[in-house]
LORONU-236405 format. One record per residue (C-alpha): residue in one letter; z negated, y, x. Coordinates in steps of 0.05 Angstrom, whole numbers, plus 5000, padded with zeros to 4 digits. Each point is the difference from the previous one (the first is absolute). Example, Ala and Ser with C-alpha at 12.3 -4.5 7.8 and 13.67 -1.06 7.14 Angstrom:
BEGIN
A484449105246 S501350695027 
//
This chain:
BEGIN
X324151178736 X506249634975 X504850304957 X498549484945 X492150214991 X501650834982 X503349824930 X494949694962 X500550304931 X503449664938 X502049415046 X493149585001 X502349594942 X506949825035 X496949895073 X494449504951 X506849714965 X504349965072 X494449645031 X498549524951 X507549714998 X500050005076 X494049584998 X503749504950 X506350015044 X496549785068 X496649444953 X507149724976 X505550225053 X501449695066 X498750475062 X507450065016 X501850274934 X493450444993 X503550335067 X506749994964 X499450754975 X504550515033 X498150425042 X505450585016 X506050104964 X506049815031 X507950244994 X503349494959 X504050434956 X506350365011 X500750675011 X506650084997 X500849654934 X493250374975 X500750394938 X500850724990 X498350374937 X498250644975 X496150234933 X497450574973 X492950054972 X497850384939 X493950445031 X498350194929 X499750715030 X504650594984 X499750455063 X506050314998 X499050214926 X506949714981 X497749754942 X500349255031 X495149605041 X501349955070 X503049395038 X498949895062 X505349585047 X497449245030 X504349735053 X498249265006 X502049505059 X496949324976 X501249235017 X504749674962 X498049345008 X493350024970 X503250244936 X504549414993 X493749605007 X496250364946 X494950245057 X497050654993 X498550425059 X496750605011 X501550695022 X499150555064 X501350604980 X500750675039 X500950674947 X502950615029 X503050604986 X503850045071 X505349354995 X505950534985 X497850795028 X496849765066 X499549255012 X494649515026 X497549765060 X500650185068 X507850004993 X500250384934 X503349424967 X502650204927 X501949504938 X507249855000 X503449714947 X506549644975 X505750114952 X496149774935 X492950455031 X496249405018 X496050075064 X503749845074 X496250315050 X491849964981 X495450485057 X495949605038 X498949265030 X496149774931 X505549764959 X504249605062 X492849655019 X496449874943 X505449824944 X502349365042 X492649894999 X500050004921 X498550744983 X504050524962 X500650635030 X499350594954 X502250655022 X497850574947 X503950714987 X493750474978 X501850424941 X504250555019 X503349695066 X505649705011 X503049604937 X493250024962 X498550554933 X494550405006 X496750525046 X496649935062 X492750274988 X496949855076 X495749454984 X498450214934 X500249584932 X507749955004 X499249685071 X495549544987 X502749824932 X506649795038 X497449425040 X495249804945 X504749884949 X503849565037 X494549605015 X498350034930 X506949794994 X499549425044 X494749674957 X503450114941 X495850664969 X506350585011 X507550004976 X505049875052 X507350104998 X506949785036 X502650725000 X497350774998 X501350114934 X502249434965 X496249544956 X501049345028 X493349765017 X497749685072 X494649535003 X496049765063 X499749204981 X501249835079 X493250355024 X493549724987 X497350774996 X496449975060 X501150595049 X497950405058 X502750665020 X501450295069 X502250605025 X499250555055 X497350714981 X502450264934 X501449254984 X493449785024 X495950594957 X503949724927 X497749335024 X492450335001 X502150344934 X502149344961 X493549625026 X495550514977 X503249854925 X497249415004 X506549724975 X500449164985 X504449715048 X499550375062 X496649525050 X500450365062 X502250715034 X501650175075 X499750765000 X502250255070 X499050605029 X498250284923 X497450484958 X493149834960 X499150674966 X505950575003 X495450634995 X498149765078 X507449925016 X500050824984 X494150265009 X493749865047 X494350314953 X503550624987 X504250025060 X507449924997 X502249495040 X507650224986 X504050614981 X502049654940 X497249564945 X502749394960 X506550444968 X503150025059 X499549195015 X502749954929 X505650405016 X501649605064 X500349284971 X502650114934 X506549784976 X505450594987 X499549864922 X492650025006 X499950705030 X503050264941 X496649634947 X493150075028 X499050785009 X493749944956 X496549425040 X501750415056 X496550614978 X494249664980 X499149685077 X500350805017 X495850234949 X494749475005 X499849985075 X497850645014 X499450285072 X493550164997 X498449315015 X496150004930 X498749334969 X504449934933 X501649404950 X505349895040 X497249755056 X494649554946 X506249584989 X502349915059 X493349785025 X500049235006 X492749995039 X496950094939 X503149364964 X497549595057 X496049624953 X505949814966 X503449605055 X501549294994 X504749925054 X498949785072 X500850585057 X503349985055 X499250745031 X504350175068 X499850755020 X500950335072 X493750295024 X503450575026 X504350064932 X500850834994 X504549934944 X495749544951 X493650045033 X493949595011 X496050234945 X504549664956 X498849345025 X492750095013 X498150244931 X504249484964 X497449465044 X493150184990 X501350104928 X502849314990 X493649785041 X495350194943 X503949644956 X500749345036 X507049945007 X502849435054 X502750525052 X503149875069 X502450645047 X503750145072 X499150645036 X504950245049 X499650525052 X507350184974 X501450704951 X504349724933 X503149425024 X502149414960 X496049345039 X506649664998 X501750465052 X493250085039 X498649205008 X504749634966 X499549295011 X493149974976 X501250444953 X505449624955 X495649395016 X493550304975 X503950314940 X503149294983 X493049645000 X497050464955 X505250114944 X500249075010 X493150074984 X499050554948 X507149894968 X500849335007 X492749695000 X501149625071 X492449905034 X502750215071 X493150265023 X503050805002 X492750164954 X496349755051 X502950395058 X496550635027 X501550654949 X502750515050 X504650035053 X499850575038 X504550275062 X495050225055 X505350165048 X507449925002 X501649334977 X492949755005 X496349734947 X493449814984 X497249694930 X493550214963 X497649474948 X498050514955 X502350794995 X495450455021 X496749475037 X493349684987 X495250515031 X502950674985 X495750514975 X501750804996 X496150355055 X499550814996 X501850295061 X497850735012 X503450595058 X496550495041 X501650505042 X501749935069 X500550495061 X506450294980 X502850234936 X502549544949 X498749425052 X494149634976 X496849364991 X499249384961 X493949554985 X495249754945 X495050534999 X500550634949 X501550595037 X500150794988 X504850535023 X507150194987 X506649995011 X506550574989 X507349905000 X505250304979 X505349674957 X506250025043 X506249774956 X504849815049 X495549465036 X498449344978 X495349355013 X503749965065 X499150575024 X492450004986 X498749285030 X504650225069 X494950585004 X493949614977 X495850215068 X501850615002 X497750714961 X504950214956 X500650384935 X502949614947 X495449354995 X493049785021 X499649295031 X494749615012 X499749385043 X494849405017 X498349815073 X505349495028 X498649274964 X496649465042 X502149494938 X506549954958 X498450344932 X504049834942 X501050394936 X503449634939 X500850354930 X499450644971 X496250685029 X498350644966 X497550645038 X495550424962 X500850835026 X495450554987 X504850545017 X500350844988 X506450334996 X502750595009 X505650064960 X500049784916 X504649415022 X499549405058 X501849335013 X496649465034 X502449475042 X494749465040 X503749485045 X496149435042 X503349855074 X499249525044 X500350315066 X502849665055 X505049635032 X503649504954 X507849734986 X501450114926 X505949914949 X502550675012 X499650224913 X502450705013 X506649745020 X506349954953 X498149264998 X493650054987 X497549425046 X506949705003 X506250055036 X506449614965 X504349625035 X507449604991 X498649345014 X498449704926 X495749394972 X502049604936 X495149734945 X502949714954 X507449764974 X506250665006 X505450064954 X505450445017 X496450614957 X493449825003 X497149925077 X494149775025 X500350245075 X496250595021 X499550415062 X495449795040 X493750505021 X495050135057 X493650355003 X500950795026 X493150065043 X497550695024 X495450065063 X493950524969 X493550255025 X498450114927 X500949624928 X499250434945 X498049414944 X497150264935 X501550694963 X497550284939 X501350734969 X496150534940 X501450714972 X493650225012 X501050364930 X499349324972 X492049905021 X497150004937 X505149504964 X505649555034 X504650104937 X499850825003 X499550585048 X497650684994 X501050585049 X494649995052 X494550645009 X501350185075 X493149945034 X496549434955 X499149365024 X503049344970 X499949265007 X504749584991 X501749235014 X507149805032 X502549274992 X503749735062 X503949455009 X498949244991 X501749605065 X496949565044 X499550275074 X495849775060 X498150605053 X499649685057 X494949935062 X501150595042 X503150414947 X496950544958 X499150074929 X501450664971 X500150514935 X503350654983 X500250464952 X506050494994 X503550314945 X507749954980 X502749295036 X507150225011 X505049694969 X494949464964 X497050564961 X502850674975 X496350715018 X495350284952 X503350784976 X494250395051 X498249755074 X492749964992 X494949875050 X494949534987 X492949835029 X497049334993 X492349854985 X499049395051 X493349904964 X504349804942 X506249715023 X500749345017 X505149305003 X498149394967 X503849455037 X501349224980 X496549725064 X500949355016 X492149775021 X497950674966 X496350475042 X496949605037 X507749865033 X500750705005 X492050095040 X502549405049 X507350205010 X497650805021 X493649715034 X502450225065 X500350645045 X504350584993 X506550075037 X502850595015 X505750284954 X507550125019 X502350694990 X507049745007 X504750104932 X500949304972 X506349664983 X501349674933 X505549774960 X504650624975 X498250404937 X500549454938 X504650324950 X499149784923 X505349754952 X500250274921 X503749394982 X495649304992 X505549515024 X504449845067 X500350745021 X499849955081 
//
């Protein structure tokens, strides 16, 4: 459905309202004037002549334990004219704690700044497009980086608290000043409060932060490639996902000051984070799913749907979150890894982006809410649209393995099956290696795989496996993966691009000065000829059955169940190609080993996949309605082993 039908709450009254004073206006105003309302924004203001500004807000927070509240640094780039015409215009905002340690974008851009510290050089193509287009640029420091007070706390209440206060700030609720600790107060009288916030990764996941505060004032967020709840950046129900938790990010992005100052905060990440993968307060707070309801903003979710750095899940539960709440969402899917879509498809990109902040920013009725919801990638630069995400039609359809002739090679269908299935968890392999092998009998996974498709089938949202496993060993890890098996030309994700390769000739969008510009290297997609597309992952501790906030040690010998969530995407298997499932242990280099090497047995009675089929199952009874074909024995090839990243940001 259109965009404009999903937010229906607290706005009936103003829809009422809006439509009564249109129906006045088309009584009283000729049709050339009743056409006379803008439609885009265009650049009419100087960029060169724009102003540049920096304040520091009052958080009202003390993380540092100084004795003072925390400021954090603004860096503004705004028209000037508008001013001098006592216009107020509103704000884009991107908050991050990378604009001095590591930079933005796929350059690593940092701020720059002149002889009396006001912003030269702002990361990024938003402030040379949109302030000639009558938008100020806001570029926040979060506590404990770069020129701001504070401590970083990794999404936590000092995080969040950074960006929101300067909203708050913006609409005249929070104390603003022209220096870091002076007294001479700054006032936003050029903004009329309005704002939206951007940003990739860590940026992206304080933009969900700030909109699940519900705070007054923030119209609209673009979170790209971000994080909706941290405990999942970490941990996979139990399982580590890294060899390090949130102290170690702190560490990396924090100011030099701050790493002195903030010894406590950073004991408390340790502390509260423990390895275990147990569920603590810490992780409460810095879980913005459950504050869904309290989003008032629009949504404009991006996120690579082979993203092994912030992955799937995050998107998928926030979306679906947001969903219950009716919240006006729109979302692209790539087949990239964490890429920025400026550098994936550009030129529609910065058009699609500069519609929707016209029309959720600026008011302008240029039809964006009633364009399809998703765009998604379903090869290399090929897109298709879907007028609503998961399409009209989906519906979760259990699918259940059964043994085949040979070991840990078995089959895929509808009907409940009995039987079981050993492997061995094998450390030092991964998805890859399992899916190259899928055909054939080997130790370390069991695979099972439907008859060649006669029909396309496509599978768009989340899935969760549900395994009924015995172990050997008081400690195991579980990893289930769907592939599509056969012969396809992806974005190659496992390479340092991660879809993309970068190039020298550069594009311009927007106005340059000689420290600020706006001309960026050019990209191109990086393809990969497969027989195999690993697209949706999901990992347990087995110890963590019983609750998915706590393990315990496991009795060798006793059965347990226990449900894996996989990956959100959208992925057709095609005609010809084979759908498959396996089960393995340790996912090398996505997961880390459990401390024994257990082997495990699966109950195919009760283990199954419940899959978001497009057409349900009766898609899946028509697309596997035809004979067998024989199986290769050949090993597969696949993209290289994916390697993760422990830092949410431009880390290729």
């Amino acid at each position: 459905m259109p965009i404009r039908a999903r937010r229906v709450r607290l706005t009936t009254w103003r829809s009422l309202a809006t439509a009564a004073t249109a129906a006045l206006l088309a009584a009283f105003v000729s049709p050339v004037a009743a056409h006379s309302a803008p439609r885009e924004s265009t650049p009419v203001y100087s960029y060169e002549n724009a102003i540049r500004e920096s304040v520091w807000v009052d958080t009202g927070l003390d993380g540092d334990s100084d004795g003072k509240t925390d400021r954090v640094a603004v860096d503004i780039v705004r028209p000037r004219e508008p001013a001098q015409q006592g216009r107020k215009v509103p704000v884009i905002m991107d908050a991050s704690p990378y604009y001095s340690c590591c930079g933005r974008g796929n350059e690593s851009q940092k701020k720059t700044y002149d002889a009396n510290g006001n912003v030269v050089q702002m990361p990024l193509f938003y402030d040379n497009y949109f302030v000639p287009r009558g938008y100020a640029f806001v570029g926040v420091d979060l506590a404990g980086t770069n020129r701001s007070d504070g401590c970083v706390d990794v999404g936590g209440r000092s995080d969040v608290q950074s960006a929101k206060a300067v909203i708050d700030w913006l609409n005249g609720r929070a104390k603003g000043y022209t220096t870091r600790t002076g007294t001479a107060k700054a006032k936003a009288g050029w903004t009329n409060g309005k704002t939206g916030m951007i940003g990739k990764s860590y940026d992206g996941t304080i933009a969900n932060g700030v909109a699940a505060t519900g705070v007054e004032g923030l119209k609209t967020i673009v979170p790209i490639s971000a994080i909706s709840s941290w405990y999942d950046y970490y941990f996979a129900k139990g399982a580590p996902l890294y060899d390090s938790g949130p102290d170690w990010l702190s560490d990396y992005v924090e100011s030099p000051a701050a790493r002195i100052r903030c010894a406590a905060v950073q004991q408390k990440l340790v502390d509260q984070a423990p390895r275990t993968g147990d569920w603590t307060s810490l992780w409460t707070e810095r879980d913005y799913v459950r504050h869904a309801d309290r989003v008032e903003a629009s949504v404009f979710v991006v996120h690579g749907m082979q993203d092994l750095n912030v992955r799937t899940k995050h998107f998928g539960q926030w979306w679906s979150a947001l969903s219950k709440n009716g919240v006006e969402r729109k979302i692209w899917l790539s087949q990239t890894g964490h890429v920025d879509p400026f550098d994936f498809r550009r030129t529609a990109w910065v058009d699609t982006l500069h519609r929707w902040f016209d029309h959720e920013l600026l008011g302008y009725d240029n039809g964006i809410d009633d364009e399809p919801v998703a765009d998604i990638e379903r090869s290399p630069d090929t897109w298709v649209t879907s007028a609503t995400w998961p399409p009209r039609g989906t519906e979760s359809v259990s699918l259940r393995p059964a043994t085949g002739t040979q070991a840990g090679v078995g089959t895929l269908g509808l009907r409940k099956q009995s039987g079981t299935e050993t492997f061995t968890d094998d450390p030092q392999l991964s998805e890859t290696d399992w899916a190259a092998n899928i055909d054939r009998s080997t130790p370390d996974k069991a695979g099972f795989v439907t008859k060649p498709l006669t029909r396309d089938l496509r599978l768009s949202g989340s899935s969760k496996v549900t395994v009924t496993a015995t172990p050997t060993t008081s400690t195991a890890h579980l990893s289930a993966v769907l592939v599509d098996l056969g012969p396809d030309t992806i974005r190659d994700y496992a390479a340092a691009g991660e879809g993309i390769t970068t190039l020298t000739d550069r594009t311009c969008w927007g106005p340059s000065t000689a420290g600020d510009t706006s001309c960026f290297k050019e990209t191109r997609a990086t393809t990969a000829d497969v027989d195999y597309t690993v697209f949706s992952r999901g990992w347990a501790d087995l110890g963590n059955y019983a609750s998915a906030t706590k393990g315990v040690p496991l009795t060798p010998g006793k059965a347990y169940t226990i449900t894996l969530d996989l990956a959100a995407g959208d992925h057709v298997v095609p005609k010809g190609h084979r759908l498959a499932l396996i089960v393995a242990g340790t996912d090398k280099d996505l997961i880390d080993p459990p401390s024994t090497t257990p082997t495990l047995t699966l109950d195919l009675s009760r283990t199954s996949a419940r899959v978001p089929l497009v057409g349900g199952a009766g898609a899946f009874t028509r697309a596997t309605a035809g004979s067998s074909a024989a199986s290769p024995t050949s090993v597969l090839d696949g993209v290289r082993d994916p390697q993760a990243h422990r830092v949410p940001g431009d880390s290729r």
